[in-house]
BAKETI-553733 format. One record per residue: residue number from 1; residue in one letter; x negated, y negated, z negated of N, C-alpha, C in turn. Coordinates in pm, whole numbers. Atoms other than C-alpha are relative to their C-alpha. Layout:
REM BAKETI-553733
NUM A X Y Z X Y Z X Y Z
...
//
This chain:
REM BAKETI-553733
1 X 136 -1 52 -8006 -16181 -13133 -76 -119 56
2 X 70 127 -70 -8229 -16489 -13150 -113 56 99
3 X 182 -82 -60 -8586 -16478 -12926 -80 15 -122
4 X 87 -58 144 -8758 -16496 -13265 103 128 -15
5 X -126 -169 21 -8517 -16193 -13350 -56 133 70
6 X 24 -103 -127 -8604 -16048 -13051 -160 35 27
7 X 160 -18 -33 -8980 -16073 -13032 -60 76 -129
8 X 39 -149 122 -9006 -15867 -13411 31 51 29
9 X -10 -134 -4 -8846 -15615 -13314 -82 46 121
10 X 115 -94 -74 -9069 -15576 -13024 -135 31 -84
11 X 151 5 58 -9399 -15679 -13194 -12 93 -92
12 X 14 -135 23 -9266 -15403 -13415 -10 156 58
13 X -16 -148 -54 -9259 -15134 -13146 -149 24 56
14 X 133 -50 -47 -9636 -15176 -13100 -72 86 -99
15 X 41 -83 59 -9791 -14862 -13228 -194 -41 8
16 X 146 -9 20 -10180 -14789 -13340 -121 38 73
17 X 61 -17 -129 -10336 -14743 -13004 -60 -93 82
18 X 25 130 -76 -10302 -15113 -12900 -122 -76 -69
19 X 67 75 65 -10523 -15233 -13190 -149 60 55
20 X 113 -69 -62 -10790 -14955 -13039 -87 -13 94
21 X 65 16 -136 -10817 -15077 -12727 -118 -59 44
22 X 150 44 -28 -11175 -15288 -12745 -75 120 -62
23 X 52 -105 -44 -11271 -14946 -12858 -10 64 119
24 X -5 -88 -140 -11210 -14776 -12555 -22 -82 123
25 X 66 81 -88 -11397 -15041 -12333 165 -97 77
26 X -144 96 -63 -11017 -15221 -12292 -1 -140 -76
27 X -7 125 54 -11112 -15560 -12461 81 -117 101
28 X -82 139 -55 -11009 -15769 -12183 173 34 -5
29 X -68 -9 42 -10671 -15607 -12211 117 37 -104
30 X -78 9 148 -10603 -15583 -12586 10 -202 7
31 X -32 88 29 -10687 -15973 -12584 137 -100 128
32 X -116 37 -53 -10399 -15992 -12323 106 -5 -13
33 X -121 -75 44 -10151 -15790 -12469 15 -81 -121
34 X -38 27 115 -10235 -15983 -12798 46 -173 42
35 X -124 141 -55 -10117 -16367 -12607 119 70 18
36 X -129 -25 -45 -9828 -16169 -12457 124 43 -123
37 X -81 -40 97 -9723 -16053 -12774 55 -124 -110
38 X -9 121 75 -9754 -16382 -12950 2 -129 65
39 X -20 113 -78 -9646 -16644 -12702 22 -115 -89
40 X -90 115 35 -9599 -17026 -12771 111 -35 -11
41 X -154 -17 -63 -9266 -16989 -12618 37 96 42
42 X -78 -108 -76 -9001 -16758 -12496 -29 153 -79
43 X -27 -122 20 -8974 -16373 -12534 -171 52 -4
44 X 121 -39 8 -9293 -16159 -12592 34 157 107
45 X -6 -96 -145 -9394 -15858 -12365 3 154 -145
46 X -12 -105 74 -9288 -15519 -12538 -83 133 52
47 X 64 -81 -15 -9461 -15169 -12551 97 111 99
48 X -106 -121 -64 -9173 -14943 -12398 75 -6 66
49 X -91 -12 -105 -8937 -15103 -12191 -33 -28 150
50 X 67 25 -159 -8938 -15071 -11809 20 -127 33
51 X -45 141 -94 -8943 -15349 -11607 -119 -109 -44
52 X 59 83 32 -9076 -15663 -11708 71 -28 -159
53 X 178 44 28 -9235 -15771 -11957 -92 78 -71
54 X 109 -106 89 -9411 -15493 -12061 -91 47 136
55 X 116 -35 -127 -9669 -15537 -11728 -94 53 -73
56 X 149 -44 74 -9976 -15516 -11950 4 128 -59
57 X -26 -114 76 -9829 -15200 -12146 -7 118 122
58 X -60 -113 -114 -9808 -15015 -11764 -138 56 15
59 X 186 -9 -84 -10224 -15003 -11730 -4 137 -61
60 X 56 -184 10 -10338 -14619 -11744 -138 -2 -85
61 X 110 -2 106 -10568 -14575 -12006 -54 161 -8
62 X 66 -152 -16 -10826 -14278 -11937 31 94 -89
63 X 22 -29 140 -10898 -14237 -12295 79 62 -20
64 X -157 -43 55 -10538 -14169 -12372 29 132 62
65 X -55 -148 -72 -10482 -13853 -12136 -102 102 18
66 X 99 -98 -23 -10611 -13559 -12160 -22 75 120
67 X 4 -87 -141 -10723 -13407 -11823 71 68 55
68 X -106 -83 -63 -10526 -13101 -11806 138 -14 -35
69 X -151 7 -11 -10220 -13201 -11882 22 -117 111
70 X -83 17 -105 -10003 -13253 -11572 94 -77 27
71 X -134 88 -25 -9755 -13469 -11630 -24 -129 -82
72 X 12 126 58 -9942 -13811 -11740 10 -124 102
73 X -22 109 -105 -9834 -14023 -11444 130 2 -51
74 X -131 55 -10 -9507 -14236 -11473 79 21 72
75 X -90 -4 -143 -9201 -14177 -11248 -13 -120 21
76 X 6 93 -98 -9257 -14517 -11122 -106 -178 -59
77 X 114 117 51 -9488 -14853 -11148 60 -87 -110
78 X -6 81 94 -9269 -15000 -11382 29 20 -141
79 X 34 -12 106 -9283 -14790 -11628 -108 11 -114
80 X 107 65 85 -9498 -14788 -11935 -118 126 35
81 X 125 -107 -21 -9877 -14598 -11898 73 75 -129
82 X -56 -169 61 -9822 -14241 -12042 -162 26 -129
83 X 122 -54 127 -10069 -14097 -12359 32 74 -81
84 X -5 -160 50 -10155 -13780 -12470 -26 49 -125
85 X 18 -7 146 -10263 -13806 -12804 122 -52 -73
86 X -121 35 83 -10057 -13869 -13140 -62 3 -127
87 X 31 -20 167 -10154 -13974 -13534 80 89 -85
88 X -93 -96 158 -10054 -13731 -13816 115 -48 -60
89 X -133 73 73 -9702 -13845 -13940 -2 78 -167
90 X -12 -33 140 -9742 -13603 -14215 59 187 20
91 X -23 -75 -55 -9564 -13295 -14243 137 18 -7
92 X -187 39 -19 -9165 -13379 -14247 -20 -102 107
93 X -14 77 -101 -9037 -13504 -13976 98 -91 -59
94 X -76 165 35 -8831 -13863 -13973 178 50 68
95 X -122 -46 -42 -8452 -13774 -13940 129 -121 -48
96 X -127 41 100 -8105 -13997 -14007 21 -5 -84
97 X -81 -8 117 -8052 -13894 -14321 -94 -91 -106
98 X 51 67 67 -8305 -14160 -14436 -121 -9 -60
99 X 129 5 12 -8649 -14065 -14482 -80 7 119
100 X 79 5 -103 -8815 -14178 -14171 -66 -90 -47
101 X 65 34 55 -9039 -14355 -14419 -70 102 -55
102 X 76 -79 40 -9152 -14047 -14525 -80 62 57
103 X 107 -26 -64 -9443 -13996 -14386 -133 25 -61
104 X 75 -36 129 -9707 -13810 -14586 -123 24 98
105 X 111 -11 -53 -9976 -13843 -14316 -66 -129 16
106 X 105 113 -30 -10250 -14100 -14180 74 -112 21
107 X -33 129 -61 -9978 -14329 -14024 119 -11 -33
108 X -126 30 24 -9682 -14502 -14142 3 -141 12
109 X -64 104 -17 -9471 -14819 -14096 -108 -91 -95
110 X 79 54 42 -9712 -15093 -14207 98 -90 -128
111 X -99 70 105 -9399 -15260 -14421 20 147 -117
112 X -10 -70 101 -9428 -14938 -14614 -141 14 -110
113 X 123 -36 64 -9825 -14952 -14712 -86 10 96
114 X 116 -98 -106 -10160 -14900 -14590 -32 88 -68
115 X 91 -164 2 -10339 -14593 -14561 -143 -23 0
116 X 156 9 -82 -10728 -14616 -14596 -41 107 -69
117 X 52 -182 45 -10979 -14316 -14659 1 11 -129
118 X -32 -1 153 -10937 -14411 -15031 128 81 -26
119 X -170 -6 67 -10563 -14311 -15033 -44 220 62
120 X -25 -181 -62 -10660 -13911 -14853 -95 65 -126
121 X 84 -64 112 -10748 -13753 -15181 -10 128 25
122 X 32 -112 -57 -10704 -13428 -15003 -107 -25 67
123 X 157 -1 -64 -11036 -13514 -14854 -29 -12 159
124 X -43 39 -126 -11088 -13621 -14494 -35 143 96
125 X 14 -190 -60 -11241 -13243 -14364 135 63 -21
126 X -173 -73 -38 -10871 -13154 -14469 88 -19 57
127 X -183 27 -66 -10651 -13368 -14304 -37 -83 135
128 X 18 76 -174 -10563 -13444 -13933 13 -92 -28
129 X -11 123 3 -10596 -13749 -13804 58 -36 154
130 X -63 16 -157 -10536 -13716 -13424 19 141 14
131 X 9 -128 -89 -10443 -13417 -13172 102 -57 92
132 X -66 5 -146 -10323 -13356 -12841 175 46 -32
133 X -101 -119 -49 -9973 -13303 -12734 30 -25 159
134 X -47 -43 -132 -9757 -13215 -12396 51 -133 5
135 X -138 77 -37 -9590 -13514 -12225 84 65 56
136 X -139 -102 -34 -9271 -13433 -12142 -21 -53 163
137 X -31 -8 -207 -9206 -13390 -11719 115 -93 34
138 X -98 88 -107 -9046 -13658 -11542 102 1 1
139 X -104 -64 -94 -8798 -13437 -11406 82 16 -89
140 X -108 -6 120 -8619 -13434 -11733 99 -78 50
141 X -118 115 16 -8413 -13734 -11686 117 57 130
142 X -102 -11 -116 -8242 -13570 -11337 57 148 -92
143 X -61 -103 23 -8102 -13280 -11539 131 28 -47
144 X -78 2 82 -7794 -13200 -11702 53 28 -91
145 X -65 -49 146 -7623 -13195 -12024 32 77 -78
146 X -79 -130 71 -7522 -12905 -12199 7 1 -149
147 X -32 -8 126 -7555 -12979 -12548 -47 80 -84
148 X 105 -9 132 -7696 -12929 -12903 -41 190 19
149 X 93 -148 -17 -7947 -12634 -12882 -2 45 153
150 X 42 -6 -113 -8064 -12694 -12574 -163 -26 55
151 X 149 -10 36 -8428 -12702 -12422 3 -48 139
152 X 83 22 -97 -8626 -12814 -12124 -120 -49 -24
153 X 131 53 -23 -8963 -12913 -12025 -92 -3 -153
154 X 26 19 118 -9097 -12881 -12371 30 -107 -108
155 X -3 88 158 -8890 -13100 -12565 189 84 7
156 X -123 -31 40 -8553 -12961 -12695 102 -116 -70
157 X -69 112 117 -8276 -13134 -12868 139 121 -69
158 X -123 -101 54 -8018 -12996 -13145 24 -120 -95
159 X -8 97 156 -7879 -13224 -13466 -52 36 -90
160 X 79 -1 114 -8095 -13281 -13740 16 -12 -126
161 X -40 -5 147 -7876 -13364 -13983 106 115 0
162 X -117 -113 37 -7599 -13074 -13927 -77 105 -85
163 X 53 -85 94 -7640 -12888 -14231 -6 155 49
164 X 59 -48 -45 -7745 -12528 -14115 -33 78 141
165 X 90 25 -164 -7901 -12643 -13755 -125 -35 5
166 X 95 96 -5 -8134 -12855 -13873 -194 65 -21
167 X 102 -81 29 -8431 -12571 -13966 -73 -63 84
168 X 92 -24 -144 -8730 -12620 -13742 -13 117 39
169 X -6 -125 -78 -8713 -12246 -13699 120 21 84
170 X -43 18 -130 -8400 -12352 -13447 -44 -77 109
171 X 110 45 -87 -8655 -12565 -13267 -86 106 47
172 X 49 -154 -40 -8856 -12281 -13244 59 83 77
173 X -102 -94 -68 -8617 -12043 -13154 54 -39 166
174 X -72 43 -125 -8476 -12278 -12854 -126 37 148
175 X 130 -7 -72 -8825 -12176 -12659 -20 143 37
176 X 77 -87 20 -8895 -11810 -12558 -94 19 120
177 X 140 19 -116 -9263 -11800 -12379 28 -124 16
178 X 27 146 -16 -9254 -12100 -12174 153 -9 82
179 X -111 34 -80 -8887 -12057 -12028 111 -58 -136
180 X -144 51 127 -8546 -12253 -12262 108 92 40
181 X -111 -7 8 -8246 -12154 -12288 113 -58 102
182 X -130 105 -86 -8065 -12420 -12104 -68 -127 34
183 X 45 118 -35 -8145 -12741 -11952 70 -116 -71
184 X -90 71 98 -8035 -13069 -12113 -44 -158 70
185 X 63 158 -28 -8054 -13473 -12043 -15 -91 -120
186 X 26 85 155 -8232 -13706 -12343 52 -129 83
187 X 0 138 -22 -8209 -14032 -12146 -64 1 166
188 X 74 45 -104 -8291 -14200 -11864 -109 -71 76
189 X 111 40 19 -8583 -14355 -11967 -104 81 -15
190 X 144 -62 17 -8881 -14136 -11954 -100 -73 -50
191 X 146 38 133 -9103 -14363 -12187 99 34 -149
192 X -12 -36 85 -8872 -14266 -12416 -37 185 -52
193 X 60 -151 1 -8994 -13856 -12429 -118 -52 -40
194 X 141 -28 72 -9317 -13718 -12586 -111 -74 122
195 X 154 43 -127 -9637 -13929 -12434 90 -136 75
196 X -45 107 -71 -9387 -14186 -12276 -80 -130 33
197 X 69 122 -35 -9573 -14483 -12372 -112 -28 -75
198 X 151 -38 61 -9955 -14530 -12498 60 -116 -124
199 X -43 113 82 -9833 -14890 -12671 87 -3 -110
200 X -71 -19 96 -9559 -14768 -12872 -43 63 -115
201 X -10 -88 121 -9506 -14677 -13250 113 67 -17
202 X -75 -104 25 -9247 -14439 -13231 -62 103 -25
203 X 70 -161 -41 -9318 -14068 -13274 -27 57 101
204 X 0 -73 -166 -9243 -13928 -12926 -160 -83 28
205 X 98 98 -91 -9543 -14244 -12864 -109 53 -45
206 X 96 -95 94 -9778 -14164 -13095 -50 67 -102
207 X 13 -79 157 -9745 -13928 -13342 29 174 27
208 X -30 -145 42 -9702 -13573 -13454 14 43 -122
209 X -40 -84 124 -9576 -13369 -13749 -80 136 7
210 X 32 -130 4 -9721 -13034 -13900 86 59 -57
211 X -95 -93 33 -9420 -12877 -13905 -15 141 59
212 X -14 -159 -57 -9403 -12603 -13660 -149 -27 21
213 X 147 -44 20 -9761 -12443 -13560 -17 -60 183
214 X 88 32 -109 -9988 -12579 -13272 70 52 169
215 X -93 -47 -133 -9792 -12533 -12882 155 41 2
216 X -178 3 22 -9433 -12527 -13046 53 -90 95
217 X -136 72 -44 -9151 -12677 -12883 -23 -164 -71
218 X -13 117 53 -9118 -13067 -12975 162 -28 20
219 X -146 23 25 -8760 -13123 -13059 77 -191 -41
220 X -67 92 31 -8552 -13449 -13057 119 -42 -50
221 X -114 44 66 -8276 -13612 -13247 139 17 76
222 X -79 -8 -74 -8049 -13686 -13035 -12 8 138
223 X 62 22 -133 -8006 -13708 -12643 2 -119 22
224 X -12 123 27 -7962 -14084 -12659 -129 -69 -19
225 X 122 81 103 -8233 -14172 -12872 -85 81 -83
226 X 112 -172 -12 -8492 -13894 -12865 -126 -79 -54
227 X 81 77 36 -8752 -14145 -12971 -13 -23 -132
228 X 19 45 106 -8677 -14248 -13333 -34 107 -119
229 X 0 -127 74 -8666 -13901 -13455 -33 113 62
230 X 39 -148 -38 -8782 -13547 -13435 -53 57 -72
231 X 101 -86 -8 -8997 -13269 -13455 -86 -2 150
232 X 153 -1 -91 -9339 -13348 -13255 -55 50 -19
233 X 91 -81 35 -9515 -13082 -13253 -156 -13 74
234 X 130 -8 -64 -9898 -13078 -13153 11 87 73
235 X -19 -113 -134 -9949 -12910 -12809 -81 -52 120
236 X 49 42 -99 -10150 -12863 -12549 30 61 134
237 X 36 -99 -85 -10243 -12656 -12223 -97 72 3
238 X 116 -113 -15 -10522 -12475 -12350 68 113 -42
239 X -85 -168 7 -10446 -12100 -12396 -35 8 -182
240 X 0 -39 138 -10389 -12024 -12786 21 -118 -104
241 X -1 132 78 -10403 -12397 -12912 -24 -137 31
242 X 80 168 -64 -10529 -12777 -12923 -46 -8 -88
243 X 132 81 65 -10799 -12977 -13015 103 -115 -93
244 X -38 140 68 -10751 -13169 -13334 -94 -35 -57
245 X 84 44 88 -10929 -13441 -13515 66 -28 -129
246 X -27 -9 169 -10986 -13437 -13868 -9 -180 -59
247 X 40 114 85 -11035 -13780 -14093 -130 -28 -29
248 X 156 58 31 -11381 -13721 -14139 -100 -34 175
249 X 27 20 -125 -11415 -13780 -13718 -115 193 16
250 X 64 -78 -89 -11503 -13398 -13652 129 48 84
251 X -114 -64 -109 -11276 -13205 -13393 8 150 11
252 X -30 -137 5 -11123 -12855 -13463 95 53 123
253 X -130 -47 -41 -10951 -12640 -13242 90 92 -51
254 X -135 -91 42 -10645 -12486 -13412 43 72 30
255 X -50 -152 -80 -10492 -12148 -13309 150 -85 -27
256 X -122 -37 -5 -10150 -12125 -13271 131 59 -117
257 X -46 -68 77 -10151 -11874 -13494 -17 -33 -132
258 X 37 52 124 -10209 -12096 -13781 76 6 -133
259 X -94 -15 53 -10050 -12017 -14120 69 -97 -30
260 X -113 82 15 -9723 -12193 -14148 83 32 -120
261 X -72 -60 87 -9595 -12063 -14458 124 72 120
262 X -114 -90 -71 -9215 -11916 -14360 73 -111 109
263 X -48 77 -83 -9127 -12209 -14132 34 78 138
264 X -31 -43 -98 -9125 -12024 -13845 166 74 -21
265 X -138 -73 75 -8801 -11812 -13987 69 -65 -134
266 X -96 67 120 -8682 -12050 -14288 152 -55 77
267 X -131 45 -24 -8290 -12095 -14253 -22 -132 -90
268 X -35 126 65 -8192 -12442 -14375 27 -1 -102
269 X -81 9 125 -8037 -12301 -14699 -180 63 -57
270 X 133 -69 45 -8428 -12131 -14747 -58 -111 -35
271 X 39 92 44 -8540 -12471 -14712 45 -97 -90
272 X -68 90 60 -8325 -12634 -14939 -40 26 -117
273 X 52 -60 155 -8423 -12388 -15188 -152 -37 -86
274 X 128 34 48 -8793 -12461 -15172 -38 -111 9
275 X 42 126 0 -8800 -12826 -15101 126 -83 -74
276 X -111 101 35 -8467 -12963 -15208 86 -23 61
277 X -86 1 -121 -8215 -13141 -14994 -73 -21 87
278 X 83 29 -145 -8373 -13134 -14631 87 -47 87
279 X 165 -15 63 -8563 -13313 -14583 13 -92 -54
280 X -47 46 143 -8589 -13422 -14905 -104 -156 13
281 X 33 120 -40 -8605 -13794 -14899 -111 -53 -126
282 X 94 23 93 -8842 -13838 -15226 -91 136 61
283 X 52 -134 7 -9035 -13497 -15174 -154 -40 12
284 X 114 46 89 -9379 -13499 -15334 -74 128 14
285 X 106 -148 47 -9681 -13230 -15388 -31 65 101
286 X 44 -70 -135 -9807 -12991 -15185 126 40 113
287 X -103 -4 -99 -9647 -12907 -14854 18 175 7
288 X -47 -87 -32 -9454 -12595 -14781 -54 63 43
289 X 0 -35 -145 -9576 -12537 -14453 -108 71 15
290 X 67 -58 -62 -9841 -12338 -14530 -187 -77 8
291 X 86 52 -48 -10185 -12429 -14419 -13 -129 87
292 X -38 86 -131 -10078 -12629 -14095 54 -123 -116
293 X -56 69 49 -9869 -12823 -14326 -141 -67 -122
294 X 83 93 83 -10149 -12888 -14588 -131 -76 102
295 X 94 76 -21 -10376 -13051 -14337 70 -93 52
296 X -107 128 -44 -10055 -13305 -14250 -35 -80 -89
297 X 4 70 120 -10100 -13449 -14621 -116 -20 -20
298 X 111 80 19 -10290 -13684 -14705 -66 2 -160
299 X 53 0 178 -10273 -13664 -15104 100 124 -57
300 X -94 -99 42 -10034 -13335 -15131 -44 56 -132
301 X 100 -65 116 -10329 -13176 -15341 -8 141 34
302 X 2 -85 -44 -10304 -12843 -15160 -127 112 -62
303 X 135 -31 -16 -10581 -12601 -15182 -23 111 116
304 X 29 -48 -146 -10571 -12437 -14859 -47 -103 96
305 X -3 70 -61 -10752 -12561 -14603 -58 73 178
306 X 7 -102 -114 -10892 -12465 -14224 -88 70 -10
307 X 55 -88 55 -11182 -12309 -14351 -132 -46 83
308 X 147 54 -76 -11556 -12315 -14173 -13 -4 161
//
């Protein structure tokens, strides 16, 4: 790989957080991050990997973490600052089998389109735009292996494309209360897990799906490469739910108990029936999922919504 080669695919791993930052009183270091990213010469400084050159990507950003959650410090100075929020991906999650373009919420790959409040014909009072979730705990990376349908710290992992594994009601399932099943290792990178890194556009970085309902489990692809794919579920530490924002900038808090259509209990062959092949790489119209799911979509056309 050339350094031009090498400096898109970073300048692609900067997610929609970095452009924010002279919002959130960080001007002097968005216009740092934006030389480092666009040097005269040499390599550019990336959003996610440890070490060098992603110094500027390590700064702790208030804004980004929400108070009570516990686990927004880095295991160590050279990894990337941690952040607790995540944009609407929609309400399918991004999987292997080729629709990780499908993204029927606020934020997608900028080589696929923009999004502006023109394009949310579901109306901006209907559809998220931010919410909280859990970063994942540190202590993940010292654990060990055990394999598909496995759980810790609130992120699980199982295969996404094995035809019937792939439900999110076995994401679900891998969780009961707040204890797993089994322990497991994604990687050894902890900016790769949920919240890892404020700078990135991955999902784990900043995003979420309305697949499962509000304090679910967040589930990853593989253990490898837990980053490019999943189920991110919105989640916090308040008791019953999290705070989300809507499109029109107000801020709901969501129960838990929010209707999900049958997601919670759809087998894979249930979902195949009502969406197609899953997850169905064209898939169009309103969302499945329920309520939760119609405030993922941006133009589904739903007519459920959270109500007053």
């Amino acid at each position: 790989m050339t350094t031009e080669e090498a400096n898109l695919w970073r300048q692609s791993l900067v997610g929609p957080f970095t452009p924010l930052l002279p919002f959130v009183e960080q001007q002097q270091l968005y216009a740092e991050i934006k030389v480092g990213l666009f040097p005269t010469s040499g390599g550019c400084i990336s959003p996610q990997d440890t070490g060098t050159p992603n110094t500027l990507f390590r700064n702790k950003i208030a804004t980004l973490l929400c108070p009570s959650d516990p686990n927004t410090k880095p295991p160590a100075d050279t990894y990337p600052g941690r952040g607790t929020y995540g944009f609407n991906f929609g309400d399918f999650y991004p999987n292997e089998n080729g629709n990780i373009d499908l993204k029927r919420g606020v934020l997608k790959p900028g080589n696929f389109g923009k999004i502006g409040l023109e394009s949310i014909s579901d109306g901006t009072s209907n559809t998220a735009l931010l919410a909280e979730r859990r970063c994942t705990k540190i202590t993940i990376s010292a654990t060990a292996i055990s394999g598909t349908g496995s759980f810790m710290e609130d992120l699980g992992y199982f295969n996404l494309n094995a035809t019937g594994t792939s439900a999110p009601s076995n994401c679900l399932n891998l969780q009961t209360g707040t204890t797993g099943i089994s322990a497991f290792c994604v990687s050894d990178n902890s900016s790769r897990f949920v919240g890892g890194a404020w700078g990135g556009s991955r999902i784990n970085h900043c995003g979420f799906v309305t697949t499962l309902p509000p304090n679910a489990l967040s589930c990853a692809y593989s253990q490898t490469q837990p980053d490019t794919r999943g189920i991110i579920s919105a989640a916090s530490y308040h008791a019953g739910g999290c705070q989300v924002a809507l499109a029109d900038a107000s801020v709901r808090f969501v129960s838990e108990a929010i209707d999900c259509g049958g997601i919670r209990t759809m087998t894979y062959a249930d979902i195949e029936t009502a969406c197609g092949q899953y997850p169905a790489q064209k898939y169009g119209g309103a969302s499945p999922w329920g309520v939760w799911g119609a405030v993922g979509t941006i133009a589904g056309g739903e007519t459920q919504t959270l109500g007053p």
